[in-house]
DSSP file (Angstrom, degrees, kcal/mol; ACC not computed):
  #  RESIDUE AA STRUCTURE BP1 BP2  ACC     N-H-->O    O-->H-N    N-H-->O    O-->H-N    TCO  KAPPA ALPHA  PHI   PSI    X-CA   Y-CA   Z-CA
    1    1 A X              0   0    0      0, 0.0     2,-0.5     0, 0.0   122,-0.2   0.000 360.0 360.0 360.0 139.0    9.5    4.1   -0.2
    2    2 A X  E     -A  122   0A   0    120,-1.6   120,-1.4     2,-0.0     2,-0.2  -0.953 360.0-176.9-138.3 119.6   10.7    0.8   -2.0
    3    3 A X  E     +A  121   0A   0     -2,-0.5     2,-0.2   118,-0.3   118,-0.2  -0.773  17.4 129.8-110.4 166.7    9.5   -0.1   -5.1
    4    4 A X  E     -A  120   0A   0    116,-1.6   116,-2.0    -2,-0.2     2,-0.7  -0.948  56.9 -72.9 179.5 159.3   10.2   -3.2   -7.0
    5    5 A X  E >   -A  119   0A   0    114,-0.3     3,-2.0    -2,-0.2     4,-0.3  -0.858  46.6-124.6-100.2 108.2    9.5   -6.3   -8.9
    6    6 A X  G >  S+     0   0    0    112,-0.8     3,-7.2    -2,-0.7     4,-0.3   0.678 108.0  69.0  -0.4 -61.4    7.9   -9.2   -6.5
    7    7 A X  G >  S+     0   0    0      1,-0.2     3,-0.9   111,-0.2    -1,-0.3   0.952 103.7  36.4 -39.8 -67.1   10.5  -11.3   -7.7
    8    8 A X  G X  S+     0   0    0     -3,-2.0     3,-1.2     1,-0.2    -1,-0.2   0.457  78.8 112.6 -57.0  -3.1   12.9   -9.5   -6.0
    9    9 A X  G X   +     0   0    0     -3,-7.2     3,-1.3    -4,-0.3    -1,-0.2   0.664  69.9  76.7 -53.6 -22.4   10.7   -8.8   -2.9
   10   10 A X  G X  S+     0   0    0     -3,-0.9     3,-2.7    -4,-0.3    -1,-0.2   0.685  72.6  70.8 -41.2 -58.2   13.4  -11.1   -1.2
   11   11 A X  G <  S+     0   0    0     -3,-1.2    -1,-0.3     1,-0.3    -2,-0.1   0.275  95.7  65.7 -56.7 -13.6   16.6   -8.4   -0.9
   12   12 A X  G X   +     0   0    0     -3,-1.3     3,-0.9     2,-0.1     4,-0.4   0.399  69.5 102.1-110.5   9.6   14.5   -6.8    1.7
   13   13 A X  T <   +     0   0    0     -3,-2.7     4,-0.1     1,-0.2    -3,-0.0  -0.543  68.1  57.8 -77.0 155.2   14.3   -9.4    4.3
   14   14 A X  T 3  S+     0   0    0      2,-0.6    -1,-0.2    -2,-0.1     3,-0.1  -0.379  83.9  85.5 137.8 -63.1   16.5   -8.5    7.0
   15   15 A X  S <  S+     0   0    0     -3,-0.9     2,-0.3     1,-0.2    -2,-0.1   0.878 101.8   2.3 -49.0 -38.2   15.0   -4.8    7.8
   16   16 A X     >  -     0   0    0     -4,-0.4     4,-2.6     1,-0.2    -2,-0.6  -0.995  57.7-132.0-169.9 144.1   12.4   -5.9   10.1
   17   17 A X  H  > S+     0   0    0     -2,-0.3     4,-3.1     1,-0.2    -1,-0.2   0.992 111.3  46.3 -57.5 -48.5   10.8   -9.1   11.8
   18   18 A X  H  > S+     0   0    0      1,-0.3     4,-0.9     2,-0.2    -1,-0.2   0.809 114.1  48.0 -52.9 -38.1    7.3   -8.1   10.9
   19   19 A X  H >4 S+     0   0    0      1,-0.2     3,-1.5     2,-0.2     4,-0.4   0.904 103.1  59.0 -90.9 -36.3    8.3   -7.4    7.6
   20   20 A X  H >X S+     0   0    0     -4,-2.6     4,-1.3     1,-0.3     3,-0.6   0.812 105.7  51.9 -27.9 -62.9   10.2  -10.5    7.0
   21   21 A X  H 3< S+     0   0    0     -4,-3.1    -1,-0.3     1,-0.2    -2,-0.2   0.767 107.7  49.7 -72.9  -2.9    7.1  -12.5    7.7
   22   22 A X  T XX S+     0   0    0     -3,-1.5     4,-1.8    -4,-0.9     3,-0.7   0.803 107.0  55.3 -77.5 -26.3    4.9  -10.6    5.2
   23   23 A X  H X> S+     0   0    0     -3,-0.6     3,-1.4    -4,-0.4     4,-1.4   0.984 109.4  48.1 -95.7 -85.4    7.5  -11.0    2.5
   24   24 A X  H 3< S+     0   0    0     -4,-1.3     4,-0.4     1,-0.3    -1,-0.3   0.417 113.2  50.6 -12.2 -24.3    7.3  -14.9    3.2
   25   25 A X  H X4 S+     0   0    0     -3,-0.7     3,-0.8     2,-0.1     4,-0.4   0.890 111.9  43.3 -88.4 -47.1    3.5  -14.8    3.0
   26   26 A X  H X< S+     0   0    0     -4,-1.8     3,-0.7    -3,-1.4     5,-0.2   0.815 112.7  51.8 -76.2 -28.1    3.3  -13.1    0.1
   27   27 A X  T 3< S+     0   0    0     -4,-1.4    -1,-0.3     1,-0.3    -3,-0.2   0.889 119.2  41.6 -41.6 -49.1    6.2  -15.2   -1.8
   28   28 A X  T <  S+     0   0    0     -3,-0.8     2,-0.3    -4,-0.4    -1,-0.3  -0.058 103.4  70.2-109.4   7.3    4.6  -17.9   -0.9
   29   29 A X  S <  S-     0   0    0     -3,-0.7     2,-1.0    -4,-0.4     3,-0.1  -0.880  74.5-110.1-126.3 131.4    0.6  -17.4   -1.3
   30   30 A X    >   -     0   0    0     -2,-0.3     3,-0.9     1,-0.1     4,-0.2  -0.936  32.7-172.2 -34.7  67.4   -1.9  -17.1   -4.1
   31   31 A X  T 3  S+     0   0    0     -2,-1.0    -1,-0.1     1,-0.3    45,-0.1   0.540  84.3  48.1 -13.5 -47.8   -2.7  -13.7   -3.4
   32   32 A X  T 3  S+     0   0    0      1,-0.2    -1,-0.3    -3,-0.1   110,-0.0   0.803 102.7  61.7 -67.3 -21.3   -5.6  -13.8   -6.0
   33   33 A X  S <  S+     0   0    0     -3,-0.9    -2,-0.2     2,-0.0    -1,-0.2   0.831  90.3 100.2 -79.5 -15.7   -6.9  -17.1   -4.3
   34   34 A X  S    S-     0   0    0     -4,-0.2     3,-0.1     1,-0.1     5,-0.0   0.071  76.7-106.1 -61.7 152.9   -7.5  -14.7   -0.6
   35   35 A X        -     0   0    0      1,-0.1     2,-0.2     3,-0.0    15,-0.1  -0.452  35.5 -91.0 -64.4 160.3  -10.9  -13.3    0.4
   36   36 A X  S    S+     0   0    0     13,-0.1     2,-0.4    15,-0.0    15,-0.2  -0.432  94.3  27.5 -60.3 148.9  -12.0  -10.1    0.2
   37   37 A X  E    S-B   50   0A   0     13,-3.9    13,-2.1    -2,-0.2     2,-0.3  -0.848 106.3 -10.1  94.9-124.9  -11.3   -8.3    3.4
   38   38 A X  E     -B   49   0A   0     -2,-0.4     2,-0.5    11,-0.2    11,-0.2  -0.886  58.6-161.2-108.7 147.3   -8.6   -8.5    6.4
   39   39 A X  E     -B   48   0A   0      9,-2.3     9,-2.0    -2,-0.3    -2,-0.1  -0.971  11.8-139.4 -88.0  88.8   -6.1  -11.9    6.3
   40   40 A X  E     +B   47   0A   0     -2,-0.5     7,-0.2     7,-0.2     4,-0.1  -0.138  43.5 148.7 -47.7 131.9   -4.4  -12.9    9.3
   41   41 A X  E    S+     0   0A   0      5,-0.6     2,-0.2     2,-0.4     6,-0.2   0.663  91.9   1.1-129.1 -36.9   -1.0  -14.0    8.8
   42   42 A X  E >> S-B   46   0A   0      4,-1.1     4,-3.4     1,-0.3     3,-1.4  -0.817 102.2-104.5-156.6  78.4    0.6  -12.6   12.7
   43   43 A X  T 34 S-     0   0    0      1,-0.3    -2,-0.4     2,-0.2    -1,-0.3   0.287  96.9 -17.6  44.1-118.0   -2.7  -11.0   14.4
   44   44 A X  T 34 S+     0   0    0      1,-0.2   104,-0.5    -3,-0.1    -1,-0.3   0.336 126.3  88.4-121.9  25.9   -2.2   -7.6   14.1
   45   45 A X  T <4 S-     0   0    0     -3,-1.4   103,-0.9     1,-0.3     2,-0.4   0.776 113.1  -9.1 -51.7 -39.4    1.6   -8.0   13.4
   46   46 A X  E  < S+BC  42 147A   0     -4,-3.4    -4,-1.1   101,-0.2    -5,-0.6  -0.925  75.4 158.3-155.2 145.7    0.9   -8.4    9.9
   47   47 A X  E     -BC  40 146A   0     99,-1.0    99,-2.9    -2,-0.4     2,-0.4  -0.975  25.6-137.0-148.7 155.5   -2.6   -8.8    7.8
   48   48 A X  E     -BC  39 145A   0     -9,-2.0    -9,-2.3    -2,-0.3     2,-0.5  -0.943   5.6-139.8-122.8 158.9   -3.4   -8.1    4.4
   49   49 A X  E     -BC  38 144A   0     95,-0.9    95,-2.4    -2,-0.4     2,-0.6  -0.980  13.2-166.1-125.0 136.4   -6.0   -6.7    3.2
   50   50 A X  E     +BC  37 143A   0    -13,-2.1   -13,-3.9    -2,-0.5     2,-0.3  -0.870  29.0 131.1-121.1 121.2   -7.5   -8.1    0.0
   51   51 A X  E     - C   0 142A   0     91,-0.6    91,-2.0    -2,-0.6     2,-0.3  -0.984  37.7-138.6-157.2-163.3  -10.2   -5.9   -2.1
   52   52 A X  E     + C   0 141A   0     -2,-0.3     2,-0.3    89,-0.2    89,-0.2  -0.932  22.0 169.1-147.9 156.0  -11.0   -4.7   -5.7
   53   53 A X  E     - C   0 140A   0     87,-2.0    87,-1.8    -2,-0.3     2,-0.3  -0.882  47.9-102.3-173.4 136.0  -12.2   -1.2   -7.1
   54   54 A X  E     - C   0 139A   0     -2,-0.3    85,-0.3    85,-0.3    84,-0.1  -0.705  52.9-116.5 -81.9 121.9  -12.6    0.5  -10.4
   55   55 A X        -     0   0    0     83,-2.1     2,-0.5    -2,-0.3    79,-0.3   0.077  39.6-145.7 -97.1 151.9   -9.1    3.0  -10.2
   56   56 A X  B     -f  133   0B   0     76,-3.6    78,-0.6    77,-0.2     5,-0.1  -0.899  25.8 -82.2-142.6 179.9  -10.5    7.2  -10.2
   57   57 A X    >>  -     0   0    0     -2,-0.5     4,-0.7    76,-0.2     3,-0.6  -0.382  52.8-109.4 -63.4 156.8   -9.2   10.6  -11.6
   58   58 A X  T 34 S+     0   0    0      1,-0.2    -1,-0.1     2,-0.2    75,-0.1   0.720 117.8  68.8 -67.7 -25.2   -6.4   11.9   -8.8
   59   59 A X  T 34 S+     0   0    0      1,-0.2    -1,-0.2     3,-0.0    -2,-0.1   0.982 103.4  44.6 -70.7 -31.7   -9.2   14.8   -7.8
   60   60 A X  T <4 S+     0   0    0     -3,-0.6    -2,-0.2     2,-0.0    -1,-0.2   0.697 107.1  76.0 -67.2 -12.5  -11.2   12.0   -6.5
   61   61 A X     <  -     0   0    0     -4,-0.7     2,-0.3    -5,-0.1    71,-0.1  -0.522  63.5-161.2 -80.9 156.4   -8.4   10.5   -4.8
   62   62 A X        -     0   0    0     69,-0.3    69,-0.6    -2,-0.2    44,-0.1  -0.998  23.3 -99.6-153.7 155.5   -6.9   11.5   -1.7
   63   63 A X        -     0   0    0     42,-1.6     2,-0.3    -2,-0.3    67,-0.2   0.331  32.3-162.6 -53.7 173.5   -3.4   11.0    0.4
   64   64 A X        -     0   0    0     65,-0.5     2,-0.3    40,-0.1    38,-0.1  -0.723   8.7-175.5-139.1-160.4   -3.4    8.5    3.2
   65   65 A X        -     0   0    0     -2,-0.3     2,-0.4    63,-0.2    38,-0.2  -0.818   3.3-163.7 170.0 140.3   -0.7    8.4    6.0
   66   66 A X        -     0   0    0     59,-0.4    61,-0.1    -2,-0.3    37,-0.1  -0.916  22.9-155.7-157.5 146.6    0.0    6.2    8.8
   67   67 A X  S    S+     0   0    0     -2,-0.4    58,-0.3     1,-0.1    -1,-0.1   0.934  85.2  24.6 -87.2 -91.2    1.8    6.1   11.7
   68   68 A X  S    S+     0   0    0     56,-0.1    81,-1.1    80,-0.1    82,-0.8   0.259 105.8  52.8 -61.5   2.1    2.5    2.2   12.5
   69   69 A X  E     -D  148   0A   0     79,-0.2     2,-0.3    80,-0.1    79,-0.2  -0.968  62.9-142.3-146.6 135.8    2.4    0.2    9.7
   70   70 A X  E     -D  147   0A   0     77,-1.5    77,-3.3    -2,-0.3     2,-0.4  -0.829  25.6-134.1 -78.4 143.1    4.0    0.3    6.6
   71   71 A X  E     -DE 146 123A   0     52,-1.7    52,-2.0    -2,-0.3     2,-1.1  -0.786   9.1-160.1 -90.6 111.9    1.8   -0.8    3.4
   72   72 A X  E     -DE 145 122A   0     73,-3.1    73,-1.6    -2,-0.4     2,-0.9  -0.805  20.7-159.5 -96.0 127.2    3.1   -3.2    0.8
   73   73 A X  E     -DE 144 121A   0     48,-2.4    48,-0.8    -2,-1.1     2,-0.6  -0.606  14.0-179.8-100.0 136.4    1.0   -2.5   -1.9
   74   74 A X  E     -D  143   0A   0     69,-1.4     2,-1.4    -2,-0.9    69,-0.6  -0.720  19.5-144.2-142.1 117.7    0.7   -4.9   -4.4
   75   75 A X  E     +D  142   0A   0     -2,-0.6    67,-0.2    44,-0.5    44,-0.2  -0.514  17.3 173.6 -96.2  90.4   -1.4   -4.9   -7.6
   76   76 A X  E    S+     0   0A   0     -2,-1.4     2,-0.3    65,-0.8    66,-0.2   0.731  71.4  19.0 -54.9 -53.2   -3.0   -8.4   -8.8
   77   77 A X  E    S-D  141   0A   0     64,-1.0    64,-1.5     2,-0.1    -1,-0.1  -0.993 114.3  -5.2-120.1 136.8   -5.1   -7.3  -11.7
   78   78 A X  S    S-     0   0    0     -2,-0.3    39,-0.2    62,-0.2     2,-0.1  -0.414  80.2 -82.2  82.5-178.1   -5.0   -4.1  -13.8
   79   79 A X        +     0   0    0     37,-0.1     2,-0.3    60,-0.1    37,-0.2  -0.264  39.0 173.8-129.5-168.3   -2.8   -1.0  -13.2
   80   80 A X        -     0   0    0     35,-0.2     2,-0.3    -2,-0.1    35,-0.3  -0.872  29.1-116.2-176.1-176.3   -2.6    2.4  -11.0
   81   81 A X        -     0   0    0     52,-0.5    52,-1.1    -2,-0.3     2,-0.3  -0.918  12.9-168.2-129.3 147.7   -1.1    4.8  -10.2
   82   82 A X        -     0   0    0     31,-1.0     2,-0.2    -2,-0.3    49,-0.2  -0.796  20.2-158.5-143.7  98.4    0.1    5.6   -6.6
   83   83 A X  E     -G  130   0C   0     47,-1.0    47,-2.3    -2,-0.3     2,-0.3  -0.439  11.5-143.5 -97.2 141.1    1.3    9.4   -6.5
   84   84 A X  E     +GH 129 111C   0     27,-1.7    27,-0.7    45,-0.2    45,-0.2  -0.838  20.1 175.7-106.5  84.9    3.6   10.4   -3.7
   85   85 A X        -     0   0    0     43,-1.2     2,-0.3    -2,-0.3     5,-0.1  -0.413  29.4-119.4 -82.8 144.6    4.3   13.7   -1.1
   86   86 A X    >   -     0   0    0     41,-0.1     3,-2.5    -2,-0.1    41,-0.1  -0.694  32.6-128.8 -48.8 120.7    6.4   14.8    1.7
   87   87 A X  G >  S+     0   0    0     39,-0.5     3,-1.1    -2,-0.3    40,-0.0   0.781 101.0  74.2 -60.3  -6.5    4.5   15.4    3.9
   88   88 A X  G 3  S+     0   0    0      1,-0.3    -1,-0.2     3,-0.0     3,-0.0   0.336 102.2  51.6 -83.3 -20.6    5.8   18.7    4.7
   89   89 A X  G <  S+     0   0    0     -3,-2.5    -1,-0.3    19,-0.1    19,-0.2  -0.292 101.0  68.6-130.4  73.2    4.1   19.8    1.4
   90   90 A X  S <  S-     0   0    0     -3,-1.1     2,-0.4    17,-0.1    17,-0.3  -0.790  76.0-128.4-162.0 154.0    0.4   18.2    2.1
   91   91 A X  E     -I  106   0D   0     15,-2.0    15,-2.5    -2,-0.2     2,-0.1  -0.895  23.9-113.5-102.9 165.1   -2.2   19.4    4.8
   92   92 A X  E     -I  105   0D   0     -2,-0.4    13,-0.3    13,-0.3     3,-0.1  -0.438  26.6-172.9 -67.7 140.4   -3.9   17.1    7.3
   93   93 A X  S    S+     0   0    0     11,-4.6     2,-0.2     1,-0.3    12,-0.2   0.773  70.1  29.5 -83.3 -36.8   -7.9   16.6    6.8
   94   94 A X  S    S-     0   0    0     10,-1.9    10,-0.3    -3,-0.1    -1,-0.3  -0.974  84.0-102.5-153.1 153.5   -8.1   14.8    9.6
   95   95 A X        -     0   0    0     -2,-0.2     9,-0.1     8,-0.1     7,-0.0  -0.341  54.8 -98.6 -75.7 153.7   -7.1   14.1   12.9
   96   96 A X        -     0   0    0      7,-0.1     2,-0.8     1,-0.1     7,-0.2  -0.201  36.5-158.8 -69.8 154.9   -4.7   10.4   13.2
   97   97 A X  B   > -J  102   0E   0      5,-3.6     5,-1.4     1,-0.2    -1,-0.1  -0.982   2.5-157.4-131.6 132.3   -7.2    7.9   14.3
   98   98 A X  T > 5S+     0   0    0     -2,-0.8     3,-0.9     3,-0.2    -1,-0.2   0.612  81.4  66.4-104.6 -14.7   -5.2    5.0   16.0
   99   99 A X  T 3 5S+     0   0    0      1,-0.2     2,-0.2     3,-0.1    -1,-0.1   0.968 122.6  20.3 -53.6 -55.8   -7.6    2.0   15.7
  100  100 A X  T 3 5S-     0   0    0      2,-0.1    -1,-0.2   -34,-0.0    -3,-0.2  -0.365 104.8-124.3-120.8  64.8   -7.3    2.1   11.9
  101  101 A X  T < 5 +     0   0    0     -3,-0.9     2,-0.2    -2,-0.2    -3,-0.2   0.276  61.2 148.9   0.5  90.2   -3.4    4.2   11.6
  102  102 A X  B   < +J   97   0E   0     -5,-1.4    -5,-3.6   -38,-0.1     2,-0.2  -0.837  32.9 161.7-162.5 141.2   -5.0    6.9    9.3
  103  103 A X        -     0   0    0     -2,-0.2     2,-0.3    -7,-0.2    -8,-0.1  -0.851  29.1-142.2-145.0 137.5   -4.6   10.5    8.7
  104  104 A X        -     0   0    0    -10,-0.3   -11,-4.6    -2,-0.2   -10,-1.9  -0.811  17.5-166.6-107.6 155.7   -6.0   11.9    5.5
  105  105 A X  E     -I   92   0D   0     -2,-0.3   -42,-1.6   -13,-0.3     2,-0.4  -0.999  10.8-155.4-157.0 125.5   -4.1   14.5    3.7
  106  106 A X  E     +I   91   0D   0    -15,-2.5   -15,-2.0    -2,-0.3     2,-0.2  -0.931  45.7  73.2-110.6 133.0   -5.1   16.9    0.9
  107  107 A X  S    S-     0   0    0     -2,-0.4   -17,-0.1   -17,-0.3   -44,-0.1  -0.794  72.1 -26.3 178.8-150.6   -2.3   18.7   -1.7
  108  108 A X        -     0   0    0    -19,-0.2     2,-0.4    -2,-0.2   -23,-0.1   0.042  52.5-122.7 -42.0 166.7    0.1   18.2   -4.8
  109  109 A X        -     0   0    0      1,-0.2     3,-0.1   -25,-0.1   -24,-0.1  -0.909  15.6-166.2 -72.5 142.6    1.6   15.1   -5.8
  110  110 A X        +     0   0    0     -2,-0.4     2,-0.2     1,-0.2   -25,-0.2   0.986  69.9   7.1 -41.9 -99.4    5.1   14.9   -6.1
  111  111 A X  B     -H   84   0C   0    -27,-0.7   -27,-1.7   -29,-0.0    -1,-0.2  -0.725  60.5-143.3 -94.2 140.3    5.7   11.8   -8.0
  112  112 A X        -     0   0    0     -2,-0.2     2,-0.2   -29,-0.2   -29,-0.1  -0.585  13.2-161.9 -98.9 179.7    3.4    9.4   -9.7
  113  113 A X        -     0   0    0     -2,-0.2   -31,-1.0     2,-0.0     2,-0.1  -0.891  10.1-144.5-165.1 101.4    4.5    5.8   -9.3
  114  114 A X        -     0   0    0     -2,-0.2     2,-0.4   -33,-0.2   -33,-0.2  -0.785  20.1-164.3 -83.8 147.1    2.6    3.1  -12.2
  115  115 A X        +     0   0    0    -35,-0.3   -35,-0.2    -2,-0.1     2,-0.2  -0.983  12.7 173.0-100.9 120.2    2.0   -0.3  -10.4
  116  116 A X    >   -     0   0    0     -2,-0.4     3,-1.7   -37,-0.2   -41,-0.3  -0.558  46.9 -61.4 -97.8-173.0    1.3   -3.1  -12.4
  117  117 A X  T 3  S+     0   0    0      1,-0.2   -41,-0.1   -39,-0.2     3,-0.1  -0.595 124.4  24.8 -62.2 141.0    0.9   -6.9  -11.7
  118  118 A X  T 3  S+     0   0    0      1,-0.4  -112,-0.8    -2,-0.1     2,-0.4   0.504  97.5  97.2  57.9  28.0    4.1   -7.9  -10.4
  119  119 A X  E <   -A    5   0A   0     -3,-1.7   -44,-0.5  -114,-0.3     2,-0.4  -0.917  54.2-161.3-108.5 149.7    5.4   -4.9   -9.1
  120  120 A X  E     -A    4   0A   0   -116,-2.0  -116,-1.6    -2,-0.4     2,-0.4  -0.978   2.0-161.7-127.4 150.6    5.0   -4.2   -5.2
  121  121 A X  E     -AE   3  73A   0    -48,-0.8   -48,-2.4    -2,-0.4     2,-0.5  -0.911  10.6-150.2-110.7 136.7    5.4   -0.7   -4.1
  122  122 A X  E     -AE   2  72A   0   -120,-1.4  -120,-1.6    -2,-0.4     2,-0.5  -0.826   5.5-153.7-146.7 121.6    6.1   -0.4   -0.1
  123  123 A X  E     - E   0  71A   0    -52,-2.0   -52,-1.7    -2,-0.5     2,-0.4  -0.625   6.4-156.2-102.2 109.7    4.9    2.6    1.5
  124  124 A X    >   -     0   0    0     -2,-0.5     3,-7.9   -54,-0.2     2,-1.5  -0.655  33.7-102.1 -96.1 135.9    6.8    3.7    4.8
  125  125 A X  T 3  S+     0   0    0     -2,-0.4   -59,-0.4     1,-0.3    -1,-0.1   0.425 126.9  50.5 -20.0  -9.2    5.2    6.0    7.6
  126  126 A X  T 3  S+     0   0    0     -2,-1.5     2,-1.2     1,-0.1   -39,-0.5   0.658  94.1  87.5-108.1 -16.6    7.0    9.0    6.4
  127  127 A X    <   -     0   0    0     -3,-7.9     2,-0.6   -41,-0.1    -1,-0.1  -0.366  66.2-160.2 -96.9  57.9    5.7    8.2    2.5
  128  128 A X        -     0   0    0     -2,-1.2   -43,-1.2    -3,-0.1   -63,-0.2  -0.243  20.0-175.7   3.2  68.8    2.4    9.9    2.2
  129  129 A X  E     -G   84   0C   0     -2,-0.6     2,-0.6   -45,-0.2   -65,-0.5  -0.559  34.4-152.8-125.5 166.7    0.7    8.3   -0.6
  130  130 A X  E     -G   83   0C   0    -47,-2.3   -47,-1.0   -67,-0.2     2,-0.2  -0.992  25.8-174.2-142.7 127.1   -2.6    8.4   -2.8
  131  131 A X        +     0   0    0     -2,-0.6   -69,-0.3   -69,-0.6   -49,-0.1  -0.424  64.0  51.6 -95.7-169.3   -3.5    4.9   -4.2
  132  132 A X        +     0   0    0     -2,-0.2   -76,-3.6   -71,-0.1   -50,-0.1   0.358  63.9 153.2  85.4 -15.8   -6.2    4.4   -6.6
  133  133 A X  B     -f   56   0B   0    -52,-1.1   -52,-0.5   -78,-0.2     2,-0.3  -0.314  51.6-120.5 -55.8 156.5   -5.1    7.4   -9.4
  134  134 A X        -     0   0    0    -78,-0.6   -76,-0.2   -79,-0.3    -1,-0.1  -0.920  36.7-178.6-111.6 147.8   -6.6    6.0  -12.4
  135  135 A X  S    S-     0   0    0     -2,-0.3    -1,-0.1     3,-0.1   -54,-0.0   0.904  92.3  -1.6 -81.0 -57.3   -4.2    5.0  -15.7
  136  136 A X  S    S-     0   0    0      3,-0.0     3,-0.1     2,-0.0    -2,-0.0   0.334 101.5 -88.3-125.6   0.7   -7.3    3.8  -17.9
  137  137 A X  S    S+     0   0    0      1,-0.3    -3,-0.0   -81,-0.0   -80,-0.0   0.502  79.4 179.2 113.3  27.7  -10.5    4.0  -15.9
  138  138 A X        -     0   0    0    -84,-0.1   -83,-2.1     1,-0.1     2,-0.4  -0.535  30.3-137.1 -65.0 137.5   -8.8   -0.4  -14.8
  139  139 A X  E     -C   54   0A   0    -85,-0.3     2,-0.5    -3,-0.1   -85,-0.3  -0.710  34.9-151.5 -72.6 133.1  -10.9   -2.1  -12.5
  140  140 A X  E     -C   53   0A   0    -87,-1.8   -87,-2.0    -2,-0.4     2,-0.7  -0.960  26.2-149.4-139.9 147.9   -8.0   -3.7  -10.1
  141  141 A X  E     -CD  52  77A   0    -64,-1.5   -64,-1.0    -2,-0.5   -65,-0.8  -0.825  37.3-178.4 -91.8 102.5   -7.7   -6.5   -8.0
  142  142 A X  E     -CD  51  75A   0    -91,-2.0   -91,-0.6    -2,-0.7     2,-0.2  -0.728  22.0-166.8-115.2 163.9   -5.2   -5.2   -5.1
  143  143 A X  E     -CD  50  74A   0    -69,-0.6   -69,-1.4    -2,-0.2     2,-0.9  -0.898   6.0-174.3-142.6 108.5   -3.7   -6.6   -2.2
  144  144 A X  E     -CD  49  73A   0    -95,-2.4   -95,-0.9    -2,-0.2   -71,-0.2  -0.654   9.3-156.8-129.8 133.9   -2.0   -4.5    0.4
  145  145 A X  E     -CD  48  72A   0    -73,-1.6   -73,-3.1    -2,-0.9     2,-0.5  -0.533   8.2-153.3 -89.4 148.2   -0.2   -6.1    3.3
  146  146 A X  E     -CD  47  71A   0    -99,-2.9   -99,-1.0   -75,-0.2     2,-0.5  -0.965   8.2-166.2-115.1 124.1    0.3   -4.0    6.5
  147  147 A X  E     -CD  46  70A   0    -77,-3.3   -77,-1.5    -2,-0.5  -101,-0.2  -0.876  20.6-129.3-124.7 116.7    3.1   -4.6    8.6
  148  148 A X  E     + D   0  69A   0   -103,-0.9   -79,-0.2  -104,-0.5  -130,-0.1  -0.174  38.0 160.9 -51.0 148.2    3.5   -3.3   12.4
  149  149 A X              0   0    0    -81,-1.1    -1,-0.2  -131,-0.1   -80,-0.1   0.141 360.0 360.0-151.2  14.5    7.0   -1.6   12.5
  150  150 A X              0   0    0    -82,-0.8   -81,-0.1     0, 0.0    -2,-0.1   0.761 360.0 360.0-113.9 360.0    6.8    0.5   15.4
């Protein structure tokens, strides 16, 4: 996991082609201006996904997982929290479903992690994460980019 201030999203190009061009969209984009729903930027090389949601307590929340994409998560309005496992101390819910590289995953968090506006958090296949935790009951404006890396 690499978290960070936007500004600085820069210092990671380099790592990965795919990732390179998400960094470039997102530098470079109006993030609030996007629709709701999937963004093409490179097919299914890269997309974002733009939606908005009133944040909930961490029992209503649950881990996420993915196999093939790493997530930059990025929070446009409002706050979070985005708590963080090994996986190694989480169980599976559900079996991985390769159309939409998902596994749900039930147990502790680890770490919490606050995002606010101008932070990106970027969440690598091994990083096991539960967005959504609420700080203050924030309605948020999110963006999270998905980038193929495998």
């Amino acid at each position: 996991m690499i978290i960070g201030k936007i500004k600085d999203l820069n210092r990671y190009k380099g790592l990965n082609y795919n990732l390179d061009k998400a960094i470039d969209f997102i530098i470079n984009t109006n993030l609030l201006s996007l629709e709701h729903g999937r963004n093409e930027i490179d097919g299914d090389n890269v997309f974002l996904n733009r939606f908005s949601y009133t944040c909930s307590k961490e029992e209503d929340c649950f881990f996420e997982g993915h196999k093939d994409y790493l997530d930059i998560h990025l929070v446009l309005k409002g706050q979070e929290l985005l708590g963080y496992s090994d996986v190694s101390e989480l169980a599976a819910l559900t079996e991985y479903d390769q159309k939409d590289d998902f596994i749900k995953y039930k147990g502790p968090v680890h770490t919490y992690c606050k995002s606010l506006v101008g932070d990106f958090i970027i969440t690598f296949p091994e990083d096991i994460h539960m967005p959504k935790i609420s700080i203050n009951n924030d309605f948020v404006e999110k963006a999270v980019c998905k980038v193929l890396i495998k």
